[in-house]
PDB file with one MODEL, atoms N, CA, C and O in Angstrom:
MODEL        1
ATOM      1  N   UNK A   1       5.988  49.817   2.875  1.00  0.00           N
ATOM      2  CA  UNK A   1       4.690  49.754   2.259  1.00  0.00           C
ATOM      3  C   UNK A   1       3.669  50.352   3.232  1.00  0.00           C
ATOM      4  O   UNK A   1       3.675  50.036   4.422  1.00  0.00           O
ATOM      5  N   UNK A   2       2.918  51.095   2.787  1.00  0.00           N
ATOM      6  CA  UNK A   2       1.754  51.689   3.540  1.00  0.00           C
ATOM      7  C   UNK A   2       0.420  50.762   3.458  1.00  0.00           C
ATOM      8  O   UNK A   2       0.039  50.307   2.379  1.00  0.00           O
ATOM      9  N   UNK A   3      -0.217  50.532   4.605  1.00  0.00           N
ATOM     10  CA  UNK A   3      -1.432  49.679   4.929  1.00  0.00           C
ATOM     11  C   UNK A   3      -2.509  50.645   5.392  1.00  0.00           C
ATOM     12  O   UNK A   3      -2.260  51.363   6.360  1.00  0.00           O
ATOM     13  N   UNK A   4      -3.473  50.710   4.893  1.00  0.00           N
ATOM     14  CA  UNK A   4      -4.587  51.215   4.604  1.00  0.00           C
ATOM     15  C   UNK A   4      -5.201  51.091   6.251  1.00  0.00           C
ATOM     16  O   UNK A   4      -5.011  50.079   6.926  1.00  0.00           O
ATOM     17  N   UNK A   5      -5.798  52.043   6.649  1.00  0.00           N
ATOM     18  CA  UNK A   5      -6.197  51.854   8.510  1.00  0.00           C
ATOM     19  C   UNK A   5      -7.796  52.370   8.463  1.00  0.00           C
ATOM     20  O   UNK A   5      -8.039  53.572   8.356  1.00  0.00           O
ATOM     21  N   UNK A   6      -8.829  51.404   8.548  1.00  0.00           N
ATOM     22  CA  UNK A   6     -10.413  51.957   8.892  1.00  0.00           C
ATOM     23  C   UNK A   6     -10.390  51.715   9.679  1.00  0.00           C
ATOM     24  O   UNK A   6      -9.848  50.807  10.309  1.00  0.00           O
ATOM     25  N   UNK A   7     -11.581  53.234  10.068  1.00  0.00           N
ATOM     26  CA  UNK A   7     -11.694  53.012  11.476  1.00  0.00           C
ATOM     27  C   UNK A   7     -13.568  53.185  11.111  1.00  0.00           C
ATOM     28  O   UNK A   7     -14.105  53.308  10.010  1.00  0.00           O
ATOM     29  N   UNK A   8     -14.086  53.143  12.225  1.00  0.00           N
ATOM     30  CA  UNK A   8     -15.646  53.134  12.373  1.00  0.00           C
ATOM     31  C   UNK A   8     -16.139  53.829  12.524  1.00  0.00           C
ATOM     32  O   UNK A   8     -15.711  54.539  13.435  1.00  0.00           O
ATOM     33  N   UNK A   9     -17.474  54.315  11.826  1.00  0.00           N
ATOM     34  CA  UNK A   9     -17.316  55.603  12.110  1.00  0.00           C
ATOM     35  C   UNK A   9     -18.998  55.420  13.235  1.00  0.00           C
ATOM     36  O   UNK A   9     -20.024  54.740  13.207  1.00  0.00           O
ATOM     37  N   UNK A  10     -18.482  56.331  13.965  1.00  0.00           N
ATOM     38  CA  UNK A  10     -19.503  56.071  15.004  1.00  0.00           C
ATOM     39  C   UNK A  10     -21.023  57.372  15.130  1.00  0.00           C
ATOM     40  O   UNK A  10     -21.861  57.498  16.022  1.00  0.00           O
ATOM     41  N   UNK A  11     -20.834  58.148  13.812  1.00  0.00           N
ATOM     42  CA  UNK A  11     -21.465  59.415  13.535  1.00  0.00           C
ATOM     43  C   UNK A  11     -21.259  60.516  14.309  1.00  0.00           C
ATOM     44  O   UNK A  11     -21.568  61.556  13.728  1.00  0.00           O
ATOM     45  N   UNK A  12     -20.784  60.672  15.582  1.00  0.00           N
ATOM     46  CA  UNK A  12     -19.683  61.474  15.959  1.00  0.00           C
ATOM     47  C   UNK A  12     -19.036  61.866  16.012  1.00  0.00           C
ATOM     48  O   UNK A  12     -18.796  62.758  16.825  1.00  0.00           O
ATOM     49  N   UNK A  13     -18.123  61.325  14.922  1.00  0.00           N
ATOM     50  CA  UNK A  13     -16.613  61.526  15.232  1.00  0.00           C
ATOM     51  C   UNK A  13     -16.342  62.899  13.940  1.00  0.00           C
ATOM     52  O   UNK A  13     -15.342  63.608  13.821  1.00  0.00           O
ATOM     53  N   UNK A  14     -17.887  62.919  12.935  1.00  0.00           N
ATOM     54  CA  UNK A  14     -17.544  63.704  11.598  1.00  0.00           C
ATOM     55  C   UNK A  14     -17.429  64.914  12.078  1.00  0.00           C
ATOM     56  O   UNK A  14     -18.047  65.250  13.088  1.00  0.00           O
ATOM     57  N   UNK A  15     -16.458  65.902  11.285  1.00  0.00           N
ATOM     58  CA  UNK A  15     -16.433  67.380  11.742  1.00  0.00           C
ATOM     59  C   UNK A  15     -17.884  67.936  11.801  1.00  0.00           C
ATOM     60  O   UNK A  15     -18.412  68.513  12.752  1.00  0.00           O
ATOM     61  N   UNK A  16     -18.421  67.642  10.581  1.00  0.00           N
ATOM     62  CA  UNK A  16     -19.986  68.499  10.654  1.00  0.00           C
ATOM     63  C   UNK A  16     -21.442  68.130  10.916  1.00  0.00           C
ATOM     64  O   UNK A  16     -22.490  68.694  10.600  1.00  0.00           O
ATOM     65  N   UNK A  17     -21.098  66.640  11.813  1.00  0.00           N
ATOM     66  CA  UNK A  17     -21.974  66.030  12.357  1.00  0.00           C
ATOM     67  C   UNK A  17     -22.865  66.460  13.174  1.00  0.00           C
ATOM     68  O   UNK A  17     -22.428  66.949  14.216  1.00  0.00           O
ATOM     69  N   UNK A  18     -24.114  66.429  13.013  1.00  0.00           N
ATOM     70  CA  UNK A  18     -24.808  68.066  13.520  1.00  0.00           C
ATOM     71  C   UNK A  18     -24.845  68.786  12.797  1.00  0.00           C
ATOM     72  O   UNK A  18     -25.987  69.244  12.764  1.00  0.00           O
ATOM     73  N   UNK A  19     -24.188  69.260  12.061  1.00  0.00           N
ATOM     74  CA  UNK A  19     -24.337  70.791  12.112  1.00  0.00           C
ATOM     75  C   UNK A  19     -25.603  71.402  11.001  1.00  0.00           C
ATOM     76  O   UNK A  19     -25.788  70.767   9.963  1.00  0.00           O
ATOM     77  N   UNK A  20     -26.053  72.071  11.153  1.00  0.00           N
ATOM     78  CA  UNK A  20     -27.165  73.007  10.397  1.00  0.00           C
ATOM     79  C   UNK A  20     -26.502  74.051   9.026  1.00  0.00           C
ATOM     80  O   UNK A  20     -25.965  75.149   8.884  1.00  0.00           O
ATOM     81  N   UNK A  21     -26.940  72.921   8.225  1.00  0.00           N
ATOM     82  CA  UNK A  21     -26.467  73.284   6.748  1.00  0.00           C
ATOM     83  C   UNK A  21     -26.432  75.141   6.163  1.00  0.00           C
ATOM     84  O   UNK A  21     -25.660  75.916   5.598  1.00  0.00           O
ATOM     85  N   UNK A  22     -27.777  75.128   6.738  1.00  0.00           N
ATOM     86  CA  UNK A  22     -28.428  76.624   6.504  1.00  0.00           C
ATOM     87  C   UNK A  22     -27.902  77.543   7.087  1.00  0.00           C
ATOM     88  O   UNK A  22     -27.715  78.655   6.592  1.00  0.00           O
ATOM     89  N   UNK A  23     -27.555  77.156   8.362  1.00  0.00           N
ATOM     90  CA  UNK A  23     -26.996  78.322   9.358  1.00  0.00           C
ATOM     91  C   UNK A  23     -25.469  78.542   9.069  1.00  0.00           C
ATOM     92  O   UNK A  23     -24.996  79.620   9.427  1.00  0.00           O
ATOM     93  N   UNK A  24     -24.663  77.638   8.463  1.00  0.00           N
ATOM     94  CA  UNK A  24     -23.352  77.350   8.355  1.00  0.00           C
ATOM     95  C   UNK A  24     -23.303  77.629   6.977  1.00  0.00           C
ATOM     96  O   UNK A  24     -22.233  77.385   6.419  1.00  0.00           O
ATOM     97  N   UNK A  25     -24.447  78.196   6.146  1.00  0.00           N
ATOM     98  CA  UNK A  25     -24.165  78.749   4.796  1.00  0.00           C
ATOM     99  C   UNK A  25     -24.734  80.239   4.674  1.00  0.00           C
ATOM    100  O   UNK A  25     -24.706  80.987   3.697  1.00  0.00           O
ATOM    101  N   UNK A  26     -25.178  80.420   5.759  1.00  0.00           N
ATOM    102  CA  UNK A  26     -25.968  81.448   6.451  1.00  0.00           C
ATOM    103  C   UNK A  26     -27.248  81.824   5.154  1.00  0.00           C
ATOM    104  O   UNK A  26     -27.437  82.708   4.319  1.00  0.00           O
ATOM    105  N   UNK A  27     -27.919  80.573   5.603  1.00  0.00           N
ATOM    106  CA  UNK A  27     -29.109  80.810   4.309  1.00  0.00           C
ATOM    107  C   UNK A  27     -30.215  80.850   5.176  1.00  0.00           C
ATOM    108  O   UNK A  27     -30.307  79.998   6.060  1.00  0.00           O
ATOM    109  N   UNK A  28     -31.315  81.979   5.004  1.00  0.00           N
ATOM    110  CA  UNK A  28     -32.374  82.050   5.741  1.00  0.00           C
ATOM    111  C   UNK A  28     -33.559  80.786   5.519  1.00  0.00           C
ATOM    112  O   UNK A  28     -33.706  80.107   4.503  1.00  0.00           O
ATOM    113  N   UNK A  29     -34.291  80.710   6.718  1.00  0.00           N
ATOM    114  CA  UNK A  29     -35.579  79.368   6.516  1.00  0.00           C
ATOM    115  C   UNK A  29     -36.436  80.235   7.661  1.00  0.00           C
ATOM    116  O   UNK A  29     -36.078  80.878   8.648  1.00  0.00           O
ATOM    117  N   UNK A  30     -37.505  79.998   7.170  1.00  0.00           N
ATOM    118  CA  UNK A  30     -38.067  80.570   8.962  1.00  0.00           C
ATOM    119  C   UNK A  30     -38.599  79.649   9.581  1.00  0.00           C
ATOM    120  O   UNK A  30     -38.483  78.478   9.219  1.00  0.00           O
ATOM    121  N   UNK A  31     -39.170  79.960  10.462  1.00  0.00           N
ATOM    122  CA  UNK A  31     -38.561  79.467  12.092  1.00  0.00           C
ATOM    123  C   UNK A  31     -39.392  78.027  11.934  1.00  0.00           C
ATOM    124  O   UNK A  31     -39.111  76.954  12.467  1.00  0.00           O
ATOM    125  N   UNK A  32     -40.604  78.362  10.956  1.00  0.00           N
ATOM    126  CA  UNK A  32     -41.322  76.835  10.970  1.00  0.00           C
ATOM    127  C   UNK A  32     -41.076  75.192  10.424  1.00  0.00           C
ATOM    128  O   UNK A  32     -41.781  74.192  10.563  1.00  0.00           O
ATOM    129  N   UNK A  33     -39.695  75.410   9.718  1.00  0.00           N
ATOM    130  CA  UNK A  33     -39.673  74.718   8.712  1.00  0.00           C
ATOM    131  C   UNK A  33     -38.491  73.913   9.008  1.00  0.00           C
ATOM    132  O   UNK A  33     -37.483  74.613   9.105  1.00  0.00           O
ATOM    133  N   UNK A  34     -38.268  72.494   9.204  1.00  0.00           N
ATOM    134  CA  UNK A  34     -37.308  72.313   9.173  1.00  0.00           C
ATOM    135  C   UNK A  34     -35.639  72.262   8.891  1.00  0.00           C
ATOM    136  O   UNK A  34     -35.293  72.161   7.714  1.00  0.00           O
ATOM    137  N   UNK A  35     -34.567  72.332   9.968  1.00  0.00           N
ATOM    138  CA  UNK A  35     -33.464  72.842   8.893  1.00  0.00           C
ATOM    139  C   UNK A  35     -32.864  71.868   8.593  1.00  0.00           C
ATOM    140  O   UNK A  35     -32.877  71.146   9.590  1.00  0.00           O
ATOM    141  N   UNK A  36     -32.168  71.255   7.564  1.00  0.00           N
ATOM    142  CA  UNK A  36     -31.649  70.070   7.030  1.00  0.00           C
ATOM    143  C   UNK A  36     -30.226  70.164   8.030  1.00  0.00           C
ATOM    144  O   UNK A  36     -29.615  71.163   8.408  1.00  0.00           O
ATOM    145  N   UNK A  37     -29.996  68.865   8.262  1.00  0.00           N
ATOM    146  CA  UNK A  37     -28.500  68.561   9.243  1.00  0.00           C
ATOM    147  C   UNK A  37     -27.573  68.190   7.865  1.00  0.00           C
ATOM    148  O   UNK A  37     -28.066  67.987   6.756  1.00  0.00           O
ATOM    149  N   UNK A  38     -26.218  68.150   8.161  1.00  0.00           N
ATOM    150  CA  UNK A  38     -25.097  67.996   7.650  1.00  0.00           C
ATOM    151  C   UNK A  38     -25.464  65.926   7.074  1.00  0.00           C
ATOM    152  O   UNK A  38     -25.316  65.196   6.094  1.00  0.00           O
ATOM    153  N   UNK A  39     -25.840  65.888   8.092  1.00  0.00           N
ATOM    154  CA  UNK A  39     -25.525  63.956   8.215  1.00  0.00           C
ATOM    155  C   UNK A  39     -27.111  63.402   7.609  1.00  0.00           C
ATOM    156  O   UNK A  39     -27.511  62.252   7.792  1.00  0.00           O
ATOM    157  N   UNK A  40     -27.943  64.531   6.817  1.00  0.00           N
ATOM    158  CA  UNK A  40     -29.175  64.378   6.353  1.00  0.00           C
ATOM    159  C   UNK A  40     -28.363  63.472   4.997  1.00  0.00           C
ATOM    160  O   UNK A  40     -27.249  63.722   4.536  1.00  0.00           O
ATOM    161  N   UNK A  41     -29.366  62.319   4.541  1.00  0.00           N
ATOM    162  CA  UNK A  41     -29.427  62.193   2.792  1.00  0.00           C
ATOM    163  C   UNK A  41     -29.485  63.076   1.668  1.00  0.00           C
ATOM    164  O   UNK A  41     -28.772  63.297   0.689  1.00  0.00           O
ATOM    165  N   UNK A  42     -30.974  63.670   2.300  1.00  0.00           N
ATOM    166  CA  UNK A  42     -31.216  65.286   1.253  1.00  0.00           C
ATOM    167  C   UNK A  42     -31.422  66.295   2.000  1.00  0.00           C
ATOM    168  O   UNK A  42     -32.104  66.352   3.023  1.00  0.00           O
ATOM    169  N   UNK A  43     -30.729  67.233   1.401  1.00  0.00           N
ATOM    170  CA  UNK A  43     -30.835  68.604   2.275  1.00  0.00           C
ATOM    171  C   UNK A  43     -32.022  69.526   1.329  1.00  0.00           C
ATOM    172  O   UNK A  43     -31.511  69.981   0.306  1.00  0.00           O
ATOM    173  N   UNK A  44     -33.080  69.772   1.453  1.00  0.00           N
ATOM    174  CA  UNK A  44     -34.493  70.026   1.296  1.00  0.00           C
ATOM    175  C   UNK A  44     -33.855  71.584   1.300  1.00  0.00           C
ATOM    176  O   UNK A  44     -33.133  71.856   2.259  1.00  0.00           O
ATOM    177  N   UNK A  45     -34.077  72.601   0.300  1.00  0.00           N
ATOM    178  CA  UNK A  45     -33.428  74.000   0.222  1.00  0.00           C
ATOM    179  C   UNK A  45     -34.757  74.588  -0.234  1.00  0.00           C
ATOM    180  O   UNK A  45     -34.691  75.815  -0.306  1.00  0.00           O
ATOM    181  N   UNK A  46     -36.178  73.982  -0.628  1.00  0.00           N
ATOM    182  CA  UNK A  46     -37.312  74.435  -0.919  1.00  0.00           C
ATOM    183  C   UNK A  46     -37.436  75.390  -0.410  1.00  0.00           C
ATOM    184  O   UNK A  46     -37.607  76.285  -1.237  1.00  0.00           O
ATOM    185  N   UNK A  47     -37.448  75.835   0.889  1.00  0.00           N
ATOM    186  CA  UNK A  47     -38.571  77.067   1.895  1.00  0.00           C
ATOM    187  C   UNK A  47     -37.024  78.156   2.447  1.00  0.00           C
ATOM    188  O   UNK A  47     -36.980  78.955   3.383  1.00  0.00           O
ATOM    189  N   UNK A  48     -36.014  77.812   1.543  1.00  0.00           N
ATOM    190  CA  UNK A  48     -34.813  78.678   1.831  1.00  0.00           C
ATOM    191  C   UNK A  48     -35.150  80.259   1.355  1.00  0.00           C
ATOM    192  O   UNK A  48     -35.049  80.368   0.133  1.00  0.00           O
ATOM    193  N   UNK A  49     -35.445  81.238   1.889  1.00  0.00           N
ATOM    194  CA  UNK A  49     -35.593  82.944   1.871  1.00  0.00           C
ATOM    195  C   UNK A  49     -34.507  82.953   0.903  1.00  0.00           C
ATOM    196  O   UNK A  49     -33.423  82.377   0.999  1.00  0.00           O
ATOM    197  N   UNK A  50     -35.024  83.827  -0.229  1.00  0.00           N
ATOM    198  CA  UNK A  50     -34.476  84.571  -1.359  1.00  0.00           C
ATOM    199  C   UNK A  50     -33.400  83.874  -2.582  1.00  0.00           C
ATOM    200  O   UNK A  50     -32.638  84.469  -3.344  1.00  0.00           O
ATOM    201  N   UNK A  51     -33.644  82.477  -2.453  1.00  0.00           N
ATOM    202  CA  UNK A  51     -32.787  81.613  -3.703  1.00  0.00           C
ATOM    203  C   UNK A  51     -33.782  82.030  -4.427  1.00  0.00           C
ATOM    204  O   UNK A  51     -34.820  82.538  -4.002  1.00  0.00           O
ATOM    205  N   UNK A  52     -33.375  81.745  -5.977  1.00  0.00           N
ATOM    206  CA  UNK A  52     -34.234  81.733  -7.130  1.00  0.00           C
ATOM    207  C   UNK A  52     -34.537  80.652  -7.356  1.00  0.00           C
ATOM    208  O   UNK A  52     -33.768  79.727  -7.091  1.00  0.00           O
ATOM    209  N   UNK A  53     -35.935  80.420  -7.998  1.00  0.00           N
ATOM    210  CA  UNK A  53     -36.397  79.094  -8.173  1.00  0.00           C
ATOM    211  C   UNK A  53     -36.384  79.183  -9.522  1.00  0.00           C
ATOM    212  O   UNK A  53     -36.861  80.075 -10.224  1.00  0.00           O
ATOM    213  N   UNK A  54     -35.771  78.142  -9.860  1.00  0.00           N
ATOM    214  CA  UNK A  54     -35.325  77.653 -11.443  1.00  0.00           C
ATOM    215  C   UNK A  54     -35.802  76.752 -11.970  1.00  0.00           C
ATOM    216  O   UNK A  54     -35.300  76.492 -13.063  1.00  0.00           O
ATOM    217  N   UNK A  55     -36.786  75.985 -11.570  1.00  0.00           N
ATOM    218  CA  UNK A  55     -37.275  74.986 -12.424  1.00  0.00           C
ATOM    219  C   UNK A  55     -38.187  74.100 -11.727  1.00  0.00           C
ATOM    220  O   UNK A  55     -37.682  73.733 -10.667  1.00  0.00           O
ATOM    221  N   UNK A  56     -39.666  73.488 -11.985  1.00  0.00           N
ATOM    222  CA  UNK A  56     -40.671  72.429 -11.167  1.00  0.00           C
ATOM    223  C   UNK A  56     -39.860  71.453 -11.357  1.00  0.00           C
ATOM    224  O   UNK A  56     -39.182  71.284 -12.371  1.00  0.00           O
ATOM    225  N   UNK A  57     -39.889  70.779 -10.417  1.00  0.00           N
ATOM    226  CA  UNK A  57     -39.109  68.985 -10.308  1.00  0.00           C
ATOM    227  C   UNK A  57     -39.722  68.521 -11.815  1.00  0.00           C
ATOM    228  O   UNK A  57     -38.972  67.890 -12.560  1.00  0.00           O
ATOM    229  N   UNK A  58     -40.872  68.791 -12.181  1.00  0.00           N
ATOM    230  CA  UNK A  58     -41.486  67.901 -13.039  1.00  0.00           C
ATOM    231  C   UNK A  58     -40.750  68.235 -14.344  1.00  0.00           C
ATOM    232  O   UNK A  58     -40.483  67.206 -14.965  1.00  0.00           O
ATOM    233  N   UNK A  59     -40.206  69.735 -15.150  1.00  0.00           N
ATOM    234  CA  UNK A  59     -39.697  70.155 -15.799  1.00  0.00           C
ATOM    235  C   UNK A  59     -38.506  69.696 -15.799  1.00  0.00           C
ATOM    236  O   UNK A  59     -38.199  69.033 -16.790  1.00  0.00           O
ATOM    237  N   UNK A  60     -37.727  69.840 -14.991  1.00  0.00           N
ATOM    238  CA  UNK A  60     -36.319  69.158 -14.742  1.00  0.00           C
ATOM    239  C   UNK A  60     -36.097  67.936 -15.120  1.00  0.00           C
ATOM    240  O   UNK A  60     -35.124  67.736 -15.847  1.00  0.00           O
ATOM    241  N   UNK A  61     -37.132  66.578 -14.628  1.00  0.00           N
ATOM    242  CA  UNK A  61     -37.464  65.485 -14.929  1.00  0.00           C
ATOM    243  C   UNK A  61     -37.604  65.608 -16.845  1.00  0.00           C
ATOM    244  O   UNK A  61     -36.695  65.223 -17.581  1.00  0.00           O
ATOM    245  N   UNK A  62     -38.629  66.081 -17.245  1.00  0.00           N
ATOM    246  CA  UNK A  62     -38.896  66.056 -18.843  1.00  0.00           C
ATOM    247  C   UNK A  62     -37.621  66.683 -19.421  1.00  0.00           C
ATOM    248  O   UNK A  62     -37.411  66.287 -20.567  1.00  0.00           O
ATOM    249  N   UNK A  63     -36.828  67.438 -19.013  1.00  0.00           N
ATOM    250  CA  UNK A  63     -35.335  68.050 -19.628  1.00  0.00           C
ATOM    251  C   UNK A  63     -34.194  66.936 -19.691  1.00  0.00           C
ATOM    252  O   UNK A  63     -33.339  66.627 -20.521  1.00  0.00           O
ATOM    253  N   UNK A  64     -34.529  66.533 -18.583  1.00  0.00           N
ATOM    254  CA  UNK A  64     -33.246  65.351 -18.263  1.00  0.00           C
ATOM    255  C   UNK A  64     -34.103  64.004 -18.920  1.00  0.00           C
ATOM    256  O   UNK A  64     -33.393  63.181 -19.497  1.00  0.00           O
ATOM    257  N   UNK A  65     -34.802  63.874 -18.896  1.00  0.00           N
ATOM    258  CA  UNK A  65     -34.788  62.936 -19.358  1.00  0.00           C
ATOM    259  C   UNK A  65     -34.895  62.913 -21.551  1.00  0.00           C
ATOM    260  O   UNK A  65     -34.953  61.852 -22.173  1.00  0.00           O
ATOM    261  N   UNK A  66     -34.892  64.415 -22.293  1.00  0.00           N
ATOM    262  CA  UNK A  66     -35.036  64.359 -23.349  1.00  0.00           C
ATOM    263  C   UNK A  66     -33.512  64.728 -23.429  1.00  0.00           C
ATOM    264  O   UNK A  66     -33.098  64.910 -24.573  1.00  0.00           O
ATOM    265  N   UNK A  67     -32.696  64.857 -22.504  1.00  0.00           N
ATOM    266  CA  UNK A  67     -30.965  65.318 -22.412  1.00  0.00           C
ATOM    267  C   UNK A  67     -31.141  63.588 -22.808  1.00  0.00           C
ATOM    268  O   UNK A  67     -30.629  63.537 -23.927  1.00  0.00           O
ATOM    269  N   UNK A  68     -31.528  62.400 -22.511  1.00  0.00           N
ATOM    270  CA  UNK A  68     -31.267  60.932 -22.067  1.00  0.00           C
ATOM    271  C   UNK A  68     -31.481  60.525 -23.539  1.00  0.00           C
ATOM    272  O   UNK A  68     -30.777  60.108 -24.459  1.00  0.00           O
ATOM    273  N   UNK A  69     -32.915  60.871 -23.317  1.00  0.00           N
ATOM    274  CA  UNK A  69     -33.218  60.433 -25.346  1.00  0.00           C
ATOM    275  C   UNK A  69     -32.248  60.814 -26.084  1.00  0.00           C
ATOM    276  O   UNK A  69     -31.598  60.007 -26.749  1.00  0.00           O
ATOM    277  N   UNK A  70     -32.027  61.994 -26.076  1.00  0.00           N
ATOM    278  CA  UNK A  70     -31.161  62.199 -27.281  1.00  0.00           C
ATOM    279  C   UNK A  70     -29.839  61.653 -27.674  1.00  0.00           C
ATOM    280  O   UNK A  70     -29.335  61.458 -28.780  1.00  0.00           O
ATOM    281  N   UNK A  71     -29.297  61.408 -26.119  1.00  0.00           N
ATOM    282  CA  UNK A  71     -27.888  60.380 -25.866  1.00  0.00           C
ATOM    283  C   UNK A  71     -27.935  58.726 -26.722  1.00  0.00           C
ATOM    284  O   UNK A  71     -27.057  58.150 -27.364  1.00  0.00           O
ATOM    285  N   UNK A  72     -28.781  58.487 -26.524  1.00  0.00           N
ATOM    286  CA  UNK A  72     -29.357  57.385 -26.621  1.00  0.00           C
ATOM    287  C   UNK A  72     -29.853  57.202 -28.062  1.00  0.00           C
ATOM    288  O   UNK A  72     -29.890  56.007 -28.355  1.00  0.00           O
ATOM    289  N   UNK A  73     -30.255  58.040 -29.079  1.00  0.00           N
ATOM    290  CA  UNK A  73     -29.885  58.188 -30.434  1.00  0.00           C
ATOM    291  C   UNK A  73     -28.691  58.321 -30.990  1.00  0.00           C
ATOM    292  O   UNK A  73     -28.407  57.929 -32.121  1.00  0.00           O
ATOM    293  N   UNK A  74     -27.710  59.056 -29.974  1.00  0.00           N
ATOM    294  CA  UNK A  74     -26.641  59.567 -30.780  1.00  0.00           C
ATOM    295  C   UNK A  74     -25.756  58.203 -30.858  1.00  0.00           C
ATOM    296  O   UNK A  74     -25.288  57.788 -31.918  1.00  0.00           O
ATOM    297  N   UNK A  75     -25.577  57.518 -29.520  1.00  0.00           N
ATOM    298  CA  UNK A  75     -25.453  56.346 -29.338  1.00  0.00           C
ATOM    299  C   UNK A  75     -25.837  55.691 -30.524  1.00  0.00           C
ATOM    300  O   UNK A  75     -25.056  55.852 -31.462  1.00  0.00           O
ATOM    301  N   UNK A  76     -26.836  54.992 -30.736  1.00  0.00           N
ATOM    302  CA  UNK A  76     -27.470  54.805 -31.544  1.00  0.00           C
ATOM    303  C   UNK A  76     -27.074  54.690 -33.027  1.00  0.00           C
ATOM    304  O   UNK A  76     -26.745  53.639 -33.576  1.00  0.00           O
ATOM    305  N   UNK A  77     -27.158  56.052 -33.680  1.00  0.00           N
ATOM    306  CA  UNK A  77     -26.388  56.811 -34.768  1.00  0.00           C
ATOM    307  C   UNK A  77     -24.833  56.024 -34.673  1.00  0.00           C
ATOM    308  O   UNK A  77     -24.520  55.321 -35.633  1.00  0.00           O
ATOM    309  N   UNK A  78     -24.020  56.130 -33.694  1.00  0.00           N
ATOM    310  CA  UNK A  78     -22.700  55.580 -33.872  1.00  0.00           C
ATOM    311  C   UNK A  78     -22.619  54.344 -34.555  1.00  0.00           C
ATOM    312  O   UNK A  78     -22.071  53.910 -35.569  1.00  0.00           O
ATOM    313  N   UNK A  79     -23.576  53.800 -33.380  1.00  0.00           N
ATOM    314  CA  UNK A  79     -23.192  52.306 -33.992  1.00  0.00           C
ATOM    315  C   UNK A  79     -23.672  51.722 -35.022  1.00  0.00           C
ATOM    316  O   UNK A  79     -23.229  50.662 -35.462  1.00  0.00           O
ATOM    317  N   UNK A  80     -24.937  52.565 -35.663  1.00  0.00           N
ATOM    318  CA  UNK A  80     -24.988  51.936 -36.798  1.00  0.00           C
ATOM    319  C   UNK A  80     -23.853  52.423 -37.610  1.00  0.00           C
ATOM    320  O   UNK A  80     -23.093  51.588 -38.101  1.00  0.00           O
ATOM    321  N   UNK A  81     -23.614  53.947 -37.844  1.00  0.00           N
ATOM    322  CA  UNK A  81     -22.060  54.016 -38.667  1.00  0.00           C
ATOM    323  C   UNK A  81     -21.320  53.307 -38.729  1.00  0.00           C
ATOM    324  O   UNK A  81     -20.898  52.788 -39.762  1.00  0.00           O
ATOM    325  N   UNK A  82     -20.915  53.070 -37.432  1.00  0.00           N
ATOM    326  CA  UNK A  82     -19.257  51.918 -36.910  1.00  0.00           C
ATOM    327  C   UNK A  82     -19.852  50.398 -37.880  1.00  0.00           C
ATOM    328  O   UNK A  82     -18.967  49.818 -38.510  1.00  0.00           O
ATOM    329  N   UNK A  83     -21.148  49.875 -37.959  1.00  0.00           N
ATOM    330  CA  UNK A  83     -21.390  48.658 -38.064  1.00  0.00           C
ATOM    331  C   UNK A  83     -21.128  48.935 -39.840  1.00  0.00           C
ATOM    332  O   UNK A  83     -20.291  48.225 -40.398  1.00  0.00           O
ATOM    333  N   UNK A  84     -21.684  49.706 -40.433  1.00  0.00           N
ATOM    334  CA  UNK A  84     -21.651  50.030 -41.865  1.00  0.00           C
ATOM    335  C   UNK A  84     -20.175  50.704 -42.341  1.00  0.00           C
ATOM    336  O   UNK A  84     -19.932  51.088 -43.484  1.00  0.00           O
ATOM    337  N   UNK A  85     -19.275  50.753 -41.225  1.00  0.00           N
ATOM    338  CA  UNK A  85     -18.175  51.092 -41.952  1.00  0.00           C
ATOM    339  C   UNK A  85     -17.518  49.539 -41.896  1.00  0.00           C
ATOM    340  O   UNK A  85     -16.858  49.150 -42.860  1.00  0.00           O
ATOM    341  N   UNK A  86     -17.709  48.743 -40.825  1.00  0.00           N
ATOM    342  CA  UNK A  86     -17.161  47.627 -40.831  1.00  0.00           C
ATOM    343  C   UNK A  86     -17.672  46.534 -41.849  1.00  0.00           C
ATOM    344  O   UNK A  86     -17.196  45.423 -42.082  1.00  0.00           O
ATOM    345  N   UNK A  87     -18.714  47.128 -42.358  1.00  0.00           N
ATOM    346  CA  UNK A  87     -19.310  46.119 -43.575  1.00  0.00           C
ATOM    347  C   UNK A  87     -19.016  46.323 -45.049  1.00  0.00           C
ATOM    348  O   UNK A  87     -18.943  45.551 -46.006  1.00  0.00           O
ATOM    349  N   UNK A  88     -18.814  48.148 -44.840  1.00  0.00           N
ATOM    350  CA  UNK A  88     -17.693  47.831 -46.052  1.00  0.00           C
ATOM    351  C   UNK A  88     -16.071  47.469 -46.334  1.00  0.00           C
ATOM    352  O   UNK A  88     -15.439  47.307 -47.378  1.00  0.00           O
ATOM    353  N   UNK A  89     -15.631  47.411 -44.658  1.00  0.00           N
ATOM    354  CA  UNK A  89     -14.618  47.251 -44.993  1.00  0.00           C
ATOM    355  C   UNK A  89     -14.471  45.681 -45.238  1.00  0.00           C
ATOM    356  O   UNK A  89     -13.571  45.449 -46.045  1.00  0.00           O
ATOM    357  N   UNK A  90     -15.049  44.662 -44.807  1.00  0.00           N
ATOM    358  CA  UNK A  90     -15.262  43.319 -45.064  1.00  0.00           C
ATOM    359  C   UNK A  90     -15.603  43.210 -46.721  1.00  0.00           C
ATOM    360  O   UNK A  90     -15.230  42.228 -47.363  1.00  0.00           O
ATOM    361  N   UNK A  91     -16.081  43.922 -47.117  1.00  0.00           N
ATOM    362  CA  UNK A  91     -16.664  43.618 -48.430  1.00  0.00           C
ATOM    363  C   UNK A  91     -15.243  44.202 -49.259  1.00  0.00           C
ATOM    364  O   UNK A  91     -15.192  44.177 -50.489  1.00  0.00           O
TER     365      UNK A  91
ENDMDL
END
């Protein structure tokens, strides 16, 4: 039987601990701007030289969240079906 072995991680020990996301994807930033580390939460790609910008946070937000509404009807829609097929089948 195999037993499962953790070890700790001491933030050192990761291969890309350190390392500079940008430079290791070779994506330009200039020199003023911070570069996001590997061991960051969010890696911030805003002030990255020559990506395309696709969308205001705020747009993205109103998309995803009318992607949510609509789930949430369809949802919705089911279960009243499911409830009205089960009411005729009782009847």
């Amino acid at each position: 039987m195999n037993t499962a072995v953790s070890y700790a991680f001491d933030g050192r020990s990761a291969v890309f601990a350190g390392a500079d996301v940008c430079r290791e994807a070779a994506l330009g930033l200039p020199d003023t701007v911070r570069r996001p580390l590997f061991e960051d939460d969010v890696w911030d790609f805003t002030e990255v030289v020559g990506l395309p910008v696709h969308m205001a946070r705020k747009t993205e937000r109103s998309r995803l969240q009318n992607d949510y509404d609509r789930a949430l009807r369809v949802v919705a829609e089911i279960d009243a079906a499911t409830l009205d097929q089960a009411d005729e089948d009782s009847a």
